[in-house]
C-alpha positions in Angstrom: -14.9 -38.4 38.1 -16.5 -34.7 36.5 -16.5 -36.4 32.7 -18.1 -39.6 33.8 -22.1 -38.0 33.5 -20.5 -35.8 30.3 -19.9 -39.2 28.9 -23.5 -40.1 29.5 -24.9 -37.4 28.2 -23.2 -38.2 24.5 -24.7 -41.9 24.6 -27.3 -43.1 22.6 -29.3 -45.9 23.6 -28.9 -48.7 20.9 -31.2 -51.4 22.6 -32.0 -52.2 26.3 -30.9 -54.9 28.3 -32.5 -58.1 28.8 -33.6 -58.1 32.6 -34.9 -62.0 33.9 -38.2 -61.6 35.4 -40.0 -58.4 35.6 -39.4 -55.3 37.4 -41.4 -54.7 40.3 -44.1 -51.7 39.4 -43.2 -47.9 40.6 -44.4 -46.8 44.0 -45.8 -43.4 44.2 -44.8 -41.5 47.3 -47.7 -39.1 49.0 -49.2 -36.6 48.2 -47.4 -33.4 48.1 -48.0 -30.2 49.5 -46.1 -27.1 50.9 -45.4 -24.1 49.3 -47.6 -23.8 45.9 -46.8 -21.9 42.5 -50.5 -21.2 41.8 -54.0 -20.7 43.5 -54.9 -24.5 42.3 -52.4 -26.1 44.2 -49.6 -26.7 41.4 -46.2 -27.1 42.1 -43.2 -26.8 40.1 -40.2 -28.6 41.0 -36.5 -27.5 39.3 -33.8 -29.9 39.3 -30.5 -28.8 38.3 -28.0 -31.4 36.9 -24.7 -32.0 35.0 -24.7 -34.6 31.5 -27.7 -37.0 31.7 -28.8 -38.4 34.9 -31.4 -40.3 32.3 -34.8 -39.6 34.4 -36.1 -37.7 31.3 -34.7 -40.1 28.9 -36.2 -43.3 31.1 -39.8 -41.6 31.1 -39.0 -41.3 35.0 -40.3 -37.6 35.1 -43.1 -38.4 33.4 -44.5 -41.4 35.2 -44.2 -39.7 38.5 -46.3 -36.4 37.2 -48.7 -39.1 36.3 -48.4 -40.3 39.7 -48.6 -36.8 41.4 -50.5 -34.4 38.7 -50.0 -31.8 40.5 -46.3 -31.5 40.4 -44.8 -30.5 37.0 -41.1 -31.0 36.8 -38.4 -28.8 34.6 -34.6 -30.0 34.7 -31.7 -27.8 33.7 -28.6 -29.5 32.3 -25.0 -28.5 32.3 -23.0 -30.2 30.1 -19.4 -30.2 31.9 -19.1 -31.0 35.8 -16.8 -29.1 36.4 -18.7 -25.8 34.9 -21.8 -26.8 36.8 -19.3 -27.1 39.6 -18.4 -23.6 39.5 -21.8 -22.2 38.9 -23.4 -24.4 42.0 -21.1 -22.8 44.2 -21.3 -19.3 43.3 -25.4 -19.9 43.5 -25.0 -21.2 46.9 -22.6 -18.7 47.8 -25.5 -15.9 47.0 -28.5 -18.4 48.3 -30.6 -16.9 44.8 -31.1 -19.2 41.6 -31.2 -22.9 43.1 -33.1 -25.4 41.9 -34.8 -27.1 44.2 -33.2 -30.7 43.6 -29.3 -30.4 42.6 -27.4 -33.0 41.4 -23.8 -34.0 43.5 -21.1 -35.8 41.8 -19.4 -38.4 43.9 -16.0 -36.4 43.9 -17.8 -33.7 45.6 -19.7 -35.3 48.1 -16.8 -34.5 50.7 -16.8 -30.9 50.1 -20.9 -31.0 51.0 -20.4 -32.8 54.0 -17.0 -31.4 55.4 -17.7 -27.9 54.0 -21.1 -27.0 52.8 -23.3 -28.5 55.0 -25.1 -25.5 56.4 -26.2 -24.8 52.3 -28.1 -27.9 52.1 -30.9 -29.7 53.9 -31.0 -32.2 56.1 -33.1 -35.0 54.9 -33.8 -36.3 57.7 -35.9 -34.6 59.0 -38.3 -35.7 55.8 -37.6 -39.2 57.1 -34.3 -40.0 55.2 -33.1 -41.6 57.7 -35.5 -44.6 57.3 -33.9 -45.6 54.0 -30.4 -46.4 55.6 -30.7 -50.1 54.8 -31.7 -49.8 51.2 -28.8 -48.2 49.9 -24.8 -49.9 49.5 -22.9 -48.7 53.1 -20.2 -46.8 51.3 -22.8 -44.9 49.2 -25.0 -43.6 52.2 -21.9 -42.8 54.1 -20.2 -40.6 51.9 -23.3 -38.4 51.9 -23.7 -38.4 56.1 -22.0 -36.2 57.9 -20.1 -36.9 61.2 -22.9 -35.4 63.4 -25.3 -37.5 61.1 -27.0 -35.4 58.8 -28.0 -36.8 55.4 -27.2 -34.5 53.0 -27.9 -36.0 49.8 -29.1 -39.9 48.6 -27.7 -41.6 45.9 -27.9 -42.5 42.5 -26.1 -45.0 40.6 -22.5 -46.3 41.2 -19.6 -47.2 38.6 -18.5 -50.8 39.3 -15.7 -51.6 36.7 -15.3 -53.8 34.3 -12.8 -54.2 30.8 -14.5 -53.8 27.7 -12.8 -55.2 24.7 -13.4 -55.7 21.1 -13.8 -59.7 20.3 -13.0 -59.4 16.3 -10.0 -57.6 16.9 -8.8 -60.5 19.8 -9.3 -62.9 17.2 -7.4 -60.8 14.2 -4.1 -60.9 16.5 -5.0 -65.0 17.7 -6.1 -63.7 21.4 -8.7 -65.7 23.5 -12.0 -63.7 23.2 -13.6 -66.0 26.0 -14.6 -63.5 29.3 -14.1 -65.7 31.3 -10.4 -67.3 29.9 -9.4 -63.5 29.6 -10.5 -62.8 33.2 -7.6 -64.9 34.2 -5.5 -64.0 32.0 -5.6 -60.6 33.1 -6.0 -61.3 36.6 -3.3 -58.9 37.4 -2.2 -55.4 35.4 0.8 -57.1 34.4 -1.2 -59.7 32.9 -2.9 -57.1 31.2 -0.2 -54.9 29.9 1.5 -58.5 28.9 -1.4 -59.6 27.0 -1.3 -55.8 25.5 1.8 -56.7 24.3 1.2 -59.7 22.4 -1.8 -58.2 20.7 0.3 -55.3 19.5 2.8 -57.4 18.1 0.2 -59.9 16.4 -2.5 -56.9 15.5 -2.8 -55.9 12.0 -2.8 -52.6 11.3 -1.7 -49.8 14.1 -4.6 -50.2 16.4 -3.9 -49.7 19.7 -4.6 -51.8 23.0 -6.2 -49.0 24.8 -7.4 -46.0 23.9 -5.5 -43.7 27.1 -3.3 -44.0 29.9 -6.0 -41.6 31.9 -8.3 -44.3 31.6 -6.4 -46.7 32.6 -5.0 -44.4 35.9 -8.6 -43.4 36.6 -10.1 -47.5 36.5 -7.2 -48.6 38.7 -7.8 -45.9 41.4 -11.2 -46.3 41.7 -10.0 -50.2 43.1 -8.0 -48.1 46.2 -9.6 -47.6 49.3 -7.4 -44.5 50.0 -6.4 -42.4 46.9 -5.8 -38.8 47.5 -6.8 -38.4 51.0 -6.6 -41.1 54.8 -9.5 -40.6 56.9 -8.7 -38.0 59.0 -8.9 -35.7 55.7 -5.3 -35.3 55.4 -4.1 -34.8 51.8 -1.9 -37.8 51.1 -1.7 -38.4 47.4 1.7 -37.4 46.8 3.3 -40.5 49.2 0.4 -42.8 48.8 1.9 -46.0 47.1 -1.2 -46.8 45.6 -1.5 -43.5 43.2 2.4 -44.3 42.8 1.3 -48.0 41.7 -1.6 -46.3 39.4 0.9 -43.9 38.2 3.8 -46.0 37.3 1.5 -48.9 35.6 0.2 -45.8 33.5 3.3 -44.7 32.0 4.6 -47.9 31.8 1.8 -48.5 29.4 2.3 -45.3 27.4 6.0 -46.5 27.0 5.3 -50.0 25.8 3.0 -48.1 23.0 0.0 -49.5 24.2 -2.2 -46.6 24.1 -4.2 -45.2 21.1 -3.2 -41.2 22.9 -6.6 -40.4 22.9 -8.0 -37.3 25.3 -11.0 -39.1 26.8 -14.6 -37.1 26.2 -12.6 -35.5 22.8 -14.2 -35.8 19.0 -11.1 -37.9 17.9 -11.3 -40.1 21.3 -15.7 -40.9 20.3 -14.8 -41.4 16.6 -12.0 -43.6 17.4 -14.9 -46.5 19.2 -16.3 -46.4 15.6 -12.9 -47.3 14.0 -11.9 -49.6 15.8 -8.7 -47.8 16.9 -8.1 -49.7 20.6 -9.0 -53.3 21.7 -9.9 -52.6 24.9 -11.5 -50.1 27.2 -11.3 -50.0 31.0 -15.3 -49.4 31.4 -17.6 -48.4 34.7 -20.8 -49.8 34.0 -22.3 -46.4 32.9 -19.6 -46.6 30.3 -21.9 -49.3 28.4 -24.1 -46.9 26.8 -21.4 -44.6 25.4 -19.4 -47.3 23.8 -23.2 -47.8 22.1 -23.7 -44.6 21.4 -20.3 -44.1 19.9 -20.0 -47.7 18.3 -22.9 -47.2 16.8 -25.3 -50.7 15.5 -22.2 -51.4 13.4 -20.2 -52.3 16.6 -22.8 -54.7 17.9 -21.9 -58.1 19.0 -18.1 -57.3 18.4 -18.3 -56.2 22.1 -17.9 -58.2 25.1 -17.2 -57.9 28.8 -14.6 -59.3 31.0 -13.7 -59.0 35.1 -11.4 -56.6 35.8 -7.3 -57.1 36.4 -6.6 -56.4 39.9 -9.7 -56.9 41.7 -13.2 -54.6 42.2 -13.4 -50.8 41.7 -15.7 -48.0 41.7 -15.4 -45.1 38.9 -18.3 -42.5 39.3 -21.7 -42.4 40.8 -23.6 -39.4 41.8 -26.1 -37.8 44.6 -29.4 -36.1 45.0 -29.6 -33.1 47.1 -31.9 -30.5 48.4 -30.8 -27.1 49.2 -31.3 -24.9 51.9 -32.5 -22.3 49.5 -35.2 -24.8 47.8 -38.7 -23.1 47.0 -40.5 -26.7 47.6 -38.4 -28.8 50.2 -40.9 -30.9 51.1 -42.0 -31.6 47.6 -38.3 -31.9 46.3 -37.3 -34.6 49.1 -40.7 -36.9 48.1 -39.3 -36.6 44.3 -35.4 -37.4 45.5 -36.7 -40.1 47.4 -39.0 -41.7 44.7 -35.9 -41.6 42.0 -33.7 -43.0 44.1 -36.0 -46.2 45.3 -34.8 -49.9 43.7 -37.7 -49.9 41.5 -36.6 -46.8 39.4 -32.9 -47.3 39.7 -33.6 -51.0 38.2 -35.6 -48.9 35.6 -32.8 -46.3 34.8 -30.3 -50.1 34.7 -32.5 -51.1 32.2 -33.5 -48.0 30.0 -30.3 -46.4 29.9 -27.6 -48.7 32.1 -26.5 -46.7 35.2 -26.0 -49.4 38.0 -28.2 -48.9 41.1 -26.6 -48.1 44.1 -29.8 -49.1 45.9 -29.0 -52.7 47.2 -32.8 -54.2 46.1 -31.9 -52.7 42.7 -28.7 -54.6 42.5 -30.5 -58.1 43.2 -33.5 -57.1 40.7 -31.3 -56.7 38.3 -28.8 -59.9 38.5 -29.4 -61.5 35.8 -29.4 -58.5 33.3 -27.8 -59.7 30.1 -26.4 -56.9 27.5 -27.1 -58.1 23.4 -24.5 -55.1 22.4 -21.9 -57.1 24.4 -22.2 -60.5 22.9 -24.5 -61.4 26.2 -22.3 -60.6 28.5 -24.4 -60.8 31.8 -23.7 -57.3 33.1 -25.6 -57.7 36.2 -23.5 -60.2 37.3 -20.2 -58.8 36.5 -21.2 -55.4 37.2 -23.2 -56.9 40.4 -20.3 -58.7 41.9 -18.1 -55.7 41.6 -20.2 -53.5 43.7 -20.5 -55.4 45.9 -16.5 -56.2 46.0 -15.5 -52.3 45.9 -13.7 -50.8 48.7 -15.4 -48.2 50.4 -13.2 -45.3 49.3 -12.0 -42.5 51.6 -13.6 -39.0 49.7 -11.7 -35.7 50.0 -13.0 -32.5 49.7 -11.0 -31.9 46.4 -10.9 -35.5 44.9 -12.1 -34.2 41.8 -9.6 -32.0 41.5 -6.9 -33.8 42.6 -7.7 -36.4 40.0 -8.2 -34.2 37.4 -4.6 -32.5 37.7 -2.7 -36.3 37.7 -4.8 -37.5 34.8 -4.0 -34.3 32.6 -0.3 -34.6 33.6 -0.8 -38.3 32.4 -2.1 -37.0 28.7 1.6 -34.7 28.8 3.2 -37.9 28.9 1.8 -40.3 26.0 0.8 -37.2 23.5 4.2 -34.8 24.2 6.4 -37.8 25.3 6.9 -35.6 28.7 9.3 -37.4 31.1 7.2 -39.6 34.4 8.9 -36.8 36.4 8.6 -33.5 35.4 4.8 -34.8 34.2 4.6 -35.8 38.2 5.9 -32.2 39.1 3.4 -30.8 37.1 0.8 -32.7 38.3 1.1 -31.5 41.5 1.3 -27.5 41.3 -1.3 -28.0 39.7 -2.6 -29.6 42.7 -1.5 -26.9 45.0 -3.1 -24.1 42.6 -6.3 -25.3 42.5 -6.9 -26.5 46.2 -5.1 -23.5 47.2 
């Protein structure tokens, strides 16, 4: 989803997890050379992202210029996705003002592969092709085209989990146990039941969740097909799973379940603060926002349960090297470092984005998450990923989602009826695929 990195760019780490055993130490990758910015040698790489991809904040950047002094690295950070979006493609519609590592979220990874791939290098021909086996199968595919170029390689992935508050559970005489609430909420109707009797038993007019678009947008990312079947064919409008995803939605806002909060808005962050919803569908990476929005107040009232209706994935991103790169060569060896299992375990750690790299996953197992009452993340989060279907990507996913989930907001904030939200939905649809 485009907000997913805009909600990591608001978080504020409040205390990392605890990891059992120790990381394995960073590998440096060779010596660079190619195409230098100076007489002495010195290269300057530019890598152009959207939010935080934390490398910075995890002291990534730094410990591979210490690795490789001759390489000085300067990132550039657009705050929307969807701007950065629209900027990227006028950039590589021109070939001028690239940087030579750009960042690709997983909603767009179709248009690069099915429509862009003649703007961005082919990484295997640095040896790309070689890391097949140390990345999740649903995350390298997505970035490999059909004639088998690798256009991009992956960062982190959004395995889902619910987030819920434990002292508000026990003010309306819910279970607060993970794993008692895990079957509880097995299903969605065992989660909008539950929702239910806490807003009957609740004091005060908290809510049970803070939107229906966050609900729509965690029960999605469990579909293998959404918005598009294999063969690229546009299918959301019949598919009964975005009907399913739809319908639960509403049927959520109609029960007064949700808190009607526009998710990435000032009133939706200050409302984690407040204590304004009990739960919170939550991809991993959404960890470190409820932290940063929470603040040290919210500590320990946290906790982490399975999700209803089986594994998911919301978000995730790429790492890509355009055609039009100044430093190819030296931008692949960078790509290729950040993305190993021993950084993405770092990154886990330092700022909690799950690795998509599969020796990551297993290093970090047995991470445990103080914020969240213990709650061992790596597991839950672990076991998800591993459980997620591999989802079918279309060229305007993004876009696609974004329409239905701002049709959703029409119908819990305005009260507008399932259809004519629906109908809107989907010129929206048709304006902005074309």
């Amino acid at each position: 989803m485009p907000n997913a990195r805009a909600a990591r760019r608001a978080a504020v780490r409040l205390g990392a997890v605890v990891l059992s055993g120790a990381l394995l130490a960073a590998c440096g990758s060779g010596s660079s050379g190619g195409t230098s910015d100076s007489a002495g040698g010195k290269v300057t790489l530019t890598v152009d992202l959207f939010g935080s991809f934390g490398y910075k904040e995890a002291g990534l950047y730094a410990e591979y210029q210490k690795l490789h002094p001759d390489i000085t690295i300067k990132q550039s950070d657009t705050e929307d996705e969807a701007d950065y979006w629209k900027s990227l493609q006028t950039r590589l519609a021109g070939g001028g003002g690239l940087g030579d590592v750009q960042g690709v979220e997983v909603g767009r990874i179709a248009s690069v592969t099915q429509q862009q791939s003649d703007k961005f290098e082919d990484l295997k021909q640095y040896g790309a092709d070689k890391l097949k086996d140390q990345f999740a199968e649903a995350k390298w595919s997505a970035a490999t085209t059909e004639d088998g170029r690798i256009l991009g390689l992956g960062t982190d992935v959004g395995p889902e989990a619910m987030c819920y508050r434990t002292d508000l559970f026990k003010q309306a005489g819910l279970p607060t146990d993970r794993d008692e609430l895990s079957r509880k909420w097995s299903t969605w109707d065992g989660y909008l039941a539950l929702g239910r009797e806490y807003q009957r038993k609740a004091p005060g007019k908290g809510a049970w969740i803070d939107s229906i678009a966050s609900l729509y947008s965690i029960m999605i990312g469990q579909e293998k097909e959404r918005y598009y079947d294999a063969s690229g064919k546009l299918i959301y409008e019949n598919n009964p799973a975005v009907k399913t995803a739809w319908d639960t939605s509403v049927e959520a806002a109609g029960s007064g379940l949700s808190a009607k909060l526009d998710q990435w808005t000032p009133p939706w962050n200050q409302a984690f603060a407040a204590g304004s919803f009990a739960t919170i569908p939550c991809p991993a990476w959404m960890l470190s926002y409820i932290k940063g929005q929470a603040g040290e107040a919210g500590s320990g009232k946290w906790d982490i349960a399975k999700l209803p209706g089986g594994a998911g994935n919301w978000g995730g991103s790429y790492l890509s090297v355009p055609r039009a790169a100044k430093h190819k060569k030296e931008a692949y060896e960078l790509i290729e470092w950040l993305t190993a299992p021993e950084q993405q375990a770092k990154l886990f750690q330092k700022q909690g984005l799950f690795p998509s790299a599969t020796g990551a996953i297993e290093k970090v197992s047995g991470a445990k998450d103080p914020y969240f009452s213990d709650a061992p993340i790596g597991q839950i989060f672990g076991d998800a990923a591993k459980s997620s279907p591999v989802q079918v990507l279309g060229v305007h996913d993004a876009n696609v989602a974004q329409q239905i989930t701002n049709a959703l907001s029409e119908v819990e904030r305005k009260g507008t009826s399932s259809d004519k939200a629906w109908s809107t939905a989907k010129k929206g649809v048709d304006n902005v695929i074309g």
